[in-house]
Every structure is written in structure tokens, then in C-alpha cells.
N, C-alpha and C positions, 0 to 999 in steps of 0.2 A: 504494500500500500504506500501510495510516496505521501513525500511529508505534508501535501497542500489535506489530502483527505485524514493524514491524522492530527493535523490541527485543529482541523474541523469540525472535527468528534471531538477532541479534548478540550475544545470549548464548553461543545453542548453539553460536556460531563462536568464540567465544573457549574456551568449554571445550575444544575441537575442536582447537587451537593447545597448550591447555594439555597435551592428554594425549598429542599428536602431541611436543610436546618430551621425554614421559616412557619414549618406548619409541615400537619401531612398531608393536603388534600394540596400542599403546594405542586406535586408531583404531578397533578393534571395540565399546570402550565406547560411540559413538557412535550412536546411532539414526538413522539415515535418514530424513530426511521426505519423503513422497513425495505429499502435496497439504499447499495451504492453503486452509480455507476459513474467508474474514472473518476470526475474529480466531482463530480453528483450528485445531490442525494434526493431521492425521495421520500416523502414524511407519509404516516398513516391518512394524515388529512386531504393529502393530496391522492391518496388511492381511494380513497371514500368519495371525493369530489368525482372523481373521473368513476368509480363505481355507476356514480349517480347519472351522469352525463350517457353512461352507454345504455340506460335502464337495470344495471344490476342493483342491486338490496348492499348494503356495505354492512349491513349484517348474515351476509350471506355465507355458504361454506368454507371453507379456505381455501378450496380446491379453483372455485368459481373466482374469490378476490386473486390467488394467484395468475388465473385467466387474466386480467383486467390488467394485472403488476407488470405479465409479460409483456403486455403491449403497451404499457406506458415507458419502460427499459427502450426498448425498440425506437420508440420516440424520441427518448430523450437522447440517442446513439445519433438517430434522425437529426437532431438539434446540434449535439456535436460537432457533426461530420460539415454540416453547413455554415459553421462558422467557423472551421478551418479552410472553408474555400470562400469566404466570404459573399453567403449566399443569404439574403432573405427576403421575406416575403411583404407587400406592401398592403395597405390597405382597400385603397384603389386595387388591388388583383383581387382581392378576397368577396371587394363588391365587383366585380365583371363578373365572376366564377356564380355569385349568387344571383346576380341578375339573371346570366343565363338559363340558371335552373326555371328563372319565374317563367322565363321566356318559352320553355322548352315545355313547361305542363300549362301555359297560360293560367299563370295564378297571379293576383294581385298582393299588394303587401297586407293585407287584409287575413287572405286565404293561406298567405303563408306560414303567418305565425299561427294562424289555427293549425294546419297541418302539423307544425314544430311541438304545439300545445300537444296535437294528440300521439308525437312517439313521447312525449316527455324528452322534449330538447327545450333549452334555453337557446334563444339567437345568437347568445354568446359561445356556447358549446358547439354550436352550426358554424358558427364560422372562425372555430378553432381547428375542428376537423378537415374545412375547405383547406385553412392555413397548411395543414401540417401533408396533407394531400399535394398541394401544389408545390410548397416544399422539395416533398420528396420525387417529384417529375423533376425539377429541378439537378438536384443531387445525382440521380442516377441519369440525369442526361450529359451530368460532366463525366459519369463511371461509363458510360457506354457509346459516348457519342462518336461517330463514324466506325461501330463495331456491330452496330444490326444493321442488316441488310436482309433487305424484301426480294426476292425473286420472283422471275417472272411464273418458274413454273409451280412457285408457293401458290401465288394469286390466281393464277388458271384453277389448281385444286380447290381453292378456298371458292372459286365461282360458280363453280361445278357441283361442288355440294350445299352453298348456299342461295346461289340466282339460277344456275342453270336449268333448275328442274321447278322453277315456281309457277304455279296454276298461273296461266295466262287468261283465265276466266272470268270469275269475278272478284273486286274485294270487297267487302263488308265492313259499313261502316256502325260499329256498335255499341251499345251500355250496358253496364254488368253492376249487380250490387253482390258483395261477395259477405258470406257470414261466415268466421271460423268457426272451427274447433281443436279442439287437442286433447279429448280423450273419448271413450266409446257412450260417456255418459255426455257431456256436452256435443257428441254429432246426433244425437236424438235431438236435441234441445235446438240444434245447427236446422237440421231438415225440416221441421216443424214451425220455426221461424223463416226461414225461404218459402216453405208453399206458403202461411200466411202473407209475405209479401209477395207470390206469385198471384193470388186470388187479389190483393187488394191492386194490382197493376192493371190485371185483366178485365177489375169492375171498372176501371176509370180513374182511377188514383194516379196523380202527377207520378211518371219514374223517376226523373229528375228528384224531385224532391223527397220521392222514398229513398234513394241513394244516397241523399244528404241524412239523412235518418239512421238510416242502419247499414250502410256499405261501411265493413271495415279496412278500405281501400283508400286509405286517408287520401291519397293525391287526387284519383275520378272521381272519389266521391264529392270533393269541391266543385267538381263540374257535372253533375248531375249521372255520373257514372261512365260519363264518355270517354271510350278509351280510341276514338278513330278509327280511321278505314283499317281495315287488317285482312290480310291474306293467307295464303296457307307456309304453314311451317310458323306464323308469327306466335298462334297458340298452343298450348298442351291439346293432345289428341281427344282428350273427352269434350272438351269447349269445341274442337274444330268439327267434331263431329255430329256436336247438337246443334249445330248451328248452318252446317252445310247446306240442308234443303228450307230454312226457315225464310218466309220471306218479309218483306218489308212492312215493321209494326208489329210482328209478332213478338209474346213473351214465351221465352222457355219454362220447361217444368225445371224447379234447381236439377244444378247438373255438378255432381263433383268432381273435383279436383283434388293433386295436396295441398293448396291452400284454402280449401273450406266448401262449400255451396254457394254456386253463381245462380244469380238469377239474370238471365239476359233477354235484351231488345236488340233485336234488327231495326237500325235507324235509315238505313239506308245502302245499294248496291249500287256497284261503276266496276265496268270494262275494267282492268287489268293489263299491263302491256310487259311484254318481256325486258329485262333489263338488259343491255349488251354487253360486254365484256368490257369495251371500250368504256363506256360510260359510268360504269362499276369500280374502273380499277384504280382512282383515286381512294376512294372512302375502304375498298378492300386491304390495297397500300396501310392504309393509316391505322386499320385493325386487326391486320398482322401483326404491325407495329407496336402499339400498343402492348399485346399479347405478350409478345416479346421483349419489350421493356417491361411488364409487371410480374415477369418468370427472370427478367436480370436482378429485378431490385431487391424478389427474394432474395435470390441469389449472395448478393453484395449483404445485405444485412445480416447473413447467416455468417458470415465471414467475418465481418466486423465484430458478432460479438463473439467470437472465437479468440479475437487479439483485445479484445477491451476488457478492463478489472471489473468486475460485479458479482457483487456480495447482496443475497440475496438474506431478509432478516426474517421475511413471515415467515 
């Protein structure tokens, strides 16, 4: 351990002494440190924060808080690394990054922080997570930059299995209210709640607004369940199947899925036209890409913390 990180403790121990002589409940002034990474520490309160921020319980197993420790380790290696190369992130990127999302599901600021409200995120935790995302595209684009490389006969296979063979038929433009479950006693309670909102769609009842109701689809359900045009391969096989011969305005009986019971509307059908290979093989390029940078940066992180000091306390 070098001398910066046993200073650092041999402070916090002397304070530690200091409040332990003033009383005994002085000992809750104390922070817990429950890793050190290099010259780093993180405290109990900061893994209870960041518990909180992912939706876990910070009084949850240890198994689960250690889930949570590893990935804030990994961060703060993240954080390191990028101010050894003099990298960081601004605020202006953090809002472009977040505009784009509104931009991308057409949500208002309005809709957003509802949506934030219902995973249980803070806007500040949203846009800690953008931060440390863009970050790290950053970082691993100086680890890997002019060492991937896209070919051409990657892209042909990747067109071949994703464009090549796409219904040139019709796409379907549609709304889904989706009701989970997670065990065999809640998918009783799952099914029983879709046909009742299958029957109240079918007497006349807004979807839209039953979707704002009860889709637990946080994003479409701000828009009245509308997930747009879609075509084949875009859904899971049960969805594509109950919906192939449905035609325009019609509701589905729920249909499930692994994520719950859909109940869906056909909003609308349009012609289809084949993508070319030419026209494809920008956005194909870029998600090879992609792919390939988010399999180096494992990569590169597994590596770093192979040469980095961390001492691990829970």
C-alpha cells in the first residue's frame, strides 16, 4: 500500500480515537470504508447512495451490496484512468446525451422526470450515469483507437442476417400496455388484469389512456403505448405472431411474453420496402462498431484491475 493511502487511513484512525474518547455513540461520526482503490476510497455511504441510485435496498444481502461495490470499483478505475489522460466530461455533453434520449422516445421535460420518478432515479443519478457512460466511450476510444476495424465481409454477414431476409410486406404501426409479473402467483393476478383491460379497450375505453394507467412500460406508456411502425424480427415471436393477421383497430387477447402480458392495438399498416446493402452499411459500420468497442472496454477494465491495489472491506 504506498504511503498516500496509509496516510489516509491513519488519519481517519486517529479521528476515530479522537471521537471514540468523546462519547460512545461518537463512533457513528465515522464513515466506514468498505474498499480501497489505488489511492481511493470508498465509504459505506457512498455504496448505500449508489445502492439507492441502481434500485437496490442498502439493506440488502451482502452478496447483492457487493454486486453494486463491484461496479462502483470499476468506476472509480473509470475515473482514474481518465485523468491520467486528461479526459473529462462536460456538462453541455451530459445535456446533448439527455436531450437526445427526449428526442429519441418524444418525451417532454415533463414526461421525463415522470418516467425517472417511476424507475426510482433522481435527474441527478441520470445524469451521473450518462456522465460516466460517455466517459468511458471516451477512455476506450484512446485504448483502441485505429485498432477496430469493420470489414466488409463482417457487414455483408451482419446484412444478411439482419436486413437481408426482412418481410418486405407490411409494417405495423402499434400500442401495447404491458402488465408484469415475477412469480406463478402474480401471473394469475398478471392475466386477469390484461383481459380486464382487454374488455375495457374493446367496450370503448381511451387505449391511450388505459396505457397511461396501467402499462408498466414506463417510456410508451407516456405516449399512450405507442411503440411505432414495427416489422418483423423487430418483436419476440409471441407478439409477432399475434399480431401478424390483426388488422387495423383491432385489440389483442393478452399475449405473453418474458416480460409480462401485452395487450395490443393495431394502429395502423404501410408497405415495407427492402433495405439495400448500400444504404445499410453506414448504420451497420457503426454497430459492428460499437459491439466491438463495448467487448474492448470489457476487455481493458479487466486488465486494469488486475495491475490496480484494491482492498476490498465488506
Amino acid at each position: 500500500m504506498n504511503k498516500k493511502i496509509i496516510s489516509r487511513i491513519y488519519i481517519l484512525v486517529c479521528l476515530a480515537l479522537l471521537f471514540a474518547s468523546k462519547g460512545s455513540n461518537a463512533a457513528e461520526l465515522m464513515d466506514k470504508i468498505v474498499a480501497v482503490v489505488n489511492d481511493d476510497l470508498i465509504t459505506l455511504s457512498e455504496l448505500n447512495e449508489m445502492a439507492v441510485k441502481v434500485n437496490s435496498n442498502p439493506d440488502a444481502p451482502k452478496e447483492d451490496q457487493r454486486a453494486v461495490l463491484d461496479q462502483m470499483i470499476e468506476l472509480k478505475l473509470l475515473d482514474q484512468e481518465a485523468k491520467k489522460l486528461g479526459l473529462s466530461v462536460s456538462e453541455r455533453e451530459v445535456d446533448a446525451a439527455i436531450e437526445a434520449v427526449k428526442r429519441q422516445y418524444n418525451l417532454t421535460d415533463e414526461q421525463m422526470d415522470e418516467v425517472l420518478k417511476k424507475q426510482n432515479l433522481t435527474p441527478e443519478a441520470f445524469r451521473e450515469q450518462w456522465r460516466f457512460q460517455i466517459l468511458g466511450n471516451k477512455v476506450i476510444g484512446t485504448q483502441v483507437k485505429g485498432q477496430i476495424a469493420v470489414t466488409e465481409d463482417e457487414i455483408k454477414k451482419y446484412y444478411e442476417e439482419n436486413y437481408g431476409e426482412h418481410d418486405t410486406g407490411k409494417e405495423m404501426h402499434i400500442a401495447h400496455i404491458l402488465i408484469p409479473f415475477d412469480s406463478p402467483a402474480e401471473k394469475e393476478k398478471a392475466r386477469d388484469l390484461a383481459l380486464e383491460i382487454t374488455e375495457k379497450a374493446r367496450s370503448g375505453e381511451d387505449f391511450g389512456e388505459l396505457a397511461k394507467k396501467y402499462s408498466n412500460d414506463t417510456v410508451s406508456a407516456e405516449r399512450g403505448g405507442d411503440l411505432g411502425f414495427v416489422q418483423k424480427g423487430d418483436l419476440v415471436a409471441s407478439l409477432e405472431e399475434a399480431i401478424k393477421e390483426m388488422p387495423v383497430g383491432e385489440i389483442s387477447d393478452p399475449v405473453e411474453s418474458p416480460s409480462g402480458f401485452h395487450v395490443i392495438k393495431v394502429l395502423d399498416k404501410r408497405e415495407s420496402s427492402e433495405i439495400s446493402i448500400d444504404d445499410a452499411r453506414e448504420e451497420i459500420k457503426q454497430k459492428i462498431y460499437r459491439q466491438k468497442a463495448e467487448s474492448a472496454l470489457k476487455t481493458w477494465v479487466e486488465g486494469v484491475r488486475k495491475t490496480a491495489y484494491i482492498e476490498v472491506k465488506l
